[in-house]
C-alpha positions, 0 to 999 in steps of 0.5 A: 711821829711817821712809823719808821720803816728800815729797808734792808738787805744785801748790795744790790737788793733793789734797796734804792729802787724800792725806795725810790717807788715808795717815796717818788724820791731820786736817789742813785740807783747802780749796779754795783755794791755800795752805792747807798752810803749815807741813808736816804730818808723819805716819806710815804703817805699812807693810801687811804679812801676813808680820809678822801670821803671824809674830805669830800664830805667837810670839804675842808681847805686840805686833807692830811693823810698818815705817813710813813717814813722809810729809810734806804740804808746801806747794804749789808755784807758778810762780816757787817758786825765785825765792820765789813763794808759799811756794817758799822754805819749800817748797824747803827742806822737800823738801830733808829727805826721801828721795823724792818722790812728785809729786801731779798733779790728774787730776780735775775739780771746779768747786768746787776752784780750779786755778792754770791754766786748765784741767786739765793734769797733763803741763803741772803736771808741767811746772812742778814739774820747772821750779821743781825744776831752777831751785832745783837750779841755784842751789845748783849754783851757789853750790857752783861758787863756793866750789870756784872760791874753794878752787881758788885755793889747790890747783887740781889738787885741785879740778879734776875736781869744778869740771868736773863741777859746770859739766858739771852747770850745764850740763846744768840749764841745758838742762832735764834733771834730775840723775840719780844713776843715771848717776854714778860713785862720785867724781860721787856724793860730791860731789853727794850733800852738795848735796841735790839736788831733781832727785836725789831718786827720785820717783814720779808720783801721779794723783788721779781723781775716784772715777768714773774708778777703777779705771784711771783717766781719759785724764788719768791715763793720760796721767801714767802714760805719761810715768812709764813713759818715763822709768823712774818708778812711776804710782800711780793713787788717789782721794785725797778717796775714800781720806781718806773710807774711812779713817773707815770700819770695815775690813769696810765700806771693803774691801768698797766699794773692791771695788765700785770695782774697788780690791784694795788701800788706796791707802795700801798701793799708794803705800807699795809703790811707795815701797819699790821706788822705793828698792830696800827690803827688810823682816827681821823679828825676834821677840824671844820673847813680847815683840815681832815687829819689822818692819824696812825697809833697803835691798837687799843690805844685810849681817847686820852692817850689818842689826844696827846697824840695830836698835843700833849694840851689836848691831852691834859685838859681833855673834857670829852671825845665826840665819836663817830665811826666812819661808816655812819657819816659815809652812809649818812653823808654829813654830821648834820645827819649824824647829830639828827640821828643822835648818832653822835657819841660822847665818849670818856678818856677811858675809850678805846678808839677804834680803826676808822673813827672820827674824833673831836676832842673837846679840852680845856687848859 
């Protein structure tokens, strides 16, 4: 399954733009409030030169890069939790993805309508979290209520859950967000099946205008610094420059980004800062002259939990993972070299795979 990215923010952020640049999609693009209504979903392949040379190696029929899924929700107002605008539907949409990214208007244009008087992506940020933390509270809530019902029956057994859901009431109630990094195991069963909003890892986007690249403008800048103060990743991106350059042929969009001091797609930028925000790593595997597969899971995940990543068969009948690290066949130039070198590891279900490996999985069921 495709990590799932929400793209977030308020009217006229650059929601759709941006994920019209990351996914080559065509949705509506206005200068008014609302135009997204319903989420449009997409899917990015993740940029990766490590499958490329592994491809060029095998040279398999195709290769099969990782994904990334982002959806383009409808914008959130002032008052979303209490279902202003779209707010419900909003809410609920959100509610299904891994992470957030929060799209913050760092540009001027006369000619796109804001929800506020002047351009303020802190004070934005502002009123994102605020809607996040009310429609967190209210599903706190309505969980409290029902423990509270179970207790009746066994209070000792719910005791220790009814305390931390009102320690987290509480902790709403004061403005801060909830936050799985500072929760024991036990904390983390019971929140996790609520879903939380505020849960959710998140990273910050500033959209400047194209002028303002490649460091941005004092707006942007701004976003970053309260990104860095709380431990999140920046990604600073011209949305509308990036939808444009996807129309481009390669060449020309690479060379006009290196005219605007941009090394990299913003697409990628933002894909990357998705896989570190969510600790992933990539395996890949290469199945004879068939297929080279990328395939994204999260750091420190085992060579058997790695085989049912692929199908849960692989998994329960493995045997053995034959490993290679990508480095060694992109020295070696071919699996021949590495057998000869004896280069090639045999590895149990216990292995933790490692960023870049190759991986042939040997099963039997």
């Amino acid at each position: 399954m495709a990590l799932r990215i929400g793209l977030v923010g308020l009217p006229n952020a650059g929601k759709s733009t941006l994920f019209n640049a990351l996914t080559a999609a065509r949705v509506d693009v206005g200068s008014y409030p609302f135009t997204t209504i319903e989420p449009n979903y997409g899917v990015a392949a993740v940029s990766d030169r490590r499958l490329e040379r592994i491809f060029d190696i095998v040279r398999s029929e195709r290769s099969v890069p990782a994904t990334v899924e982002f959806v383009d929700i409808a914008g959130l107002v002032k008052g979303s939790s209490q279902g202003e605008g779209l707010g419900n539907q909003f809410l609920g949409h959100i509610r299904n993805t891994d992470a957030l990214a929060l799209v913050l208007r760092c540009f001027e244009d006369s000619n796109v309508a804001h929800v506020s008087a002047q351009i303020d992506p802190v004070a934005d940020l502002g009123v994102l979290d605020l809607e996040l933390m009310l429609a967190d509270l209210a599903t706190v809530q309505r969980r409290i209520e029902k423990v509270r019902t179970q207790a009746k029956a066994r209070p000792k057994d719910y005791a220790e859950e009814l305390q931390f859901l009102q320690d987290l009431e509480a902790e709403l109630n004061r403005g801060k967000r909830a936050l799985l990094s500072s929760l024991g195991d036990k904390e983390r069963e019971w929140v996790l099946p609520l879903n939380l909003l505020t849960v959710k890892p998140r990273l910050l986007v500033a959209n400047v205008g194209e002028s303002d690249l490649p460091e941005g403008n004092e707006l942007a800048k701004a976003v970053c610094q309260v990104a860095e103060n709380e431990g999140a990743r920046c990604v600073v991106l011209c949305a509308r420059t990036e939808a444009e350059l996807t129309e481009w042929p390669d060449e020309e969009a690479a060379a006009y980004r290196l005219e605007l001091g941009i090394t990299e797609p913003g697409r990628d930028a933002l894909v990357r800062a998705g896989y570190e925000l969510l600790n992933l790593i990539t395996f890949f595997t290469a199945t004879g002259s068939k297929e080279v597969r990328a395939w994204p899971i999260p750091r420190g995940t085992t060579a058997g939990d790695a085989a049912g990543r692929i199908h849960s068969d692989i998994q329960r009948g493995f045997i053995r993972a034959e490993v290679v690290p990508f480095d060694v066949l992109d020295s070696l130039g071919s699996f021949a070299a590495v057998r000869e070198k004896g280069l090639l590891r045999l590895e149990g279900r216990e292995y933790v795979i490692q960023d870049g490996d190759i991986v042939h999985f040997r099963f039997n069921v």
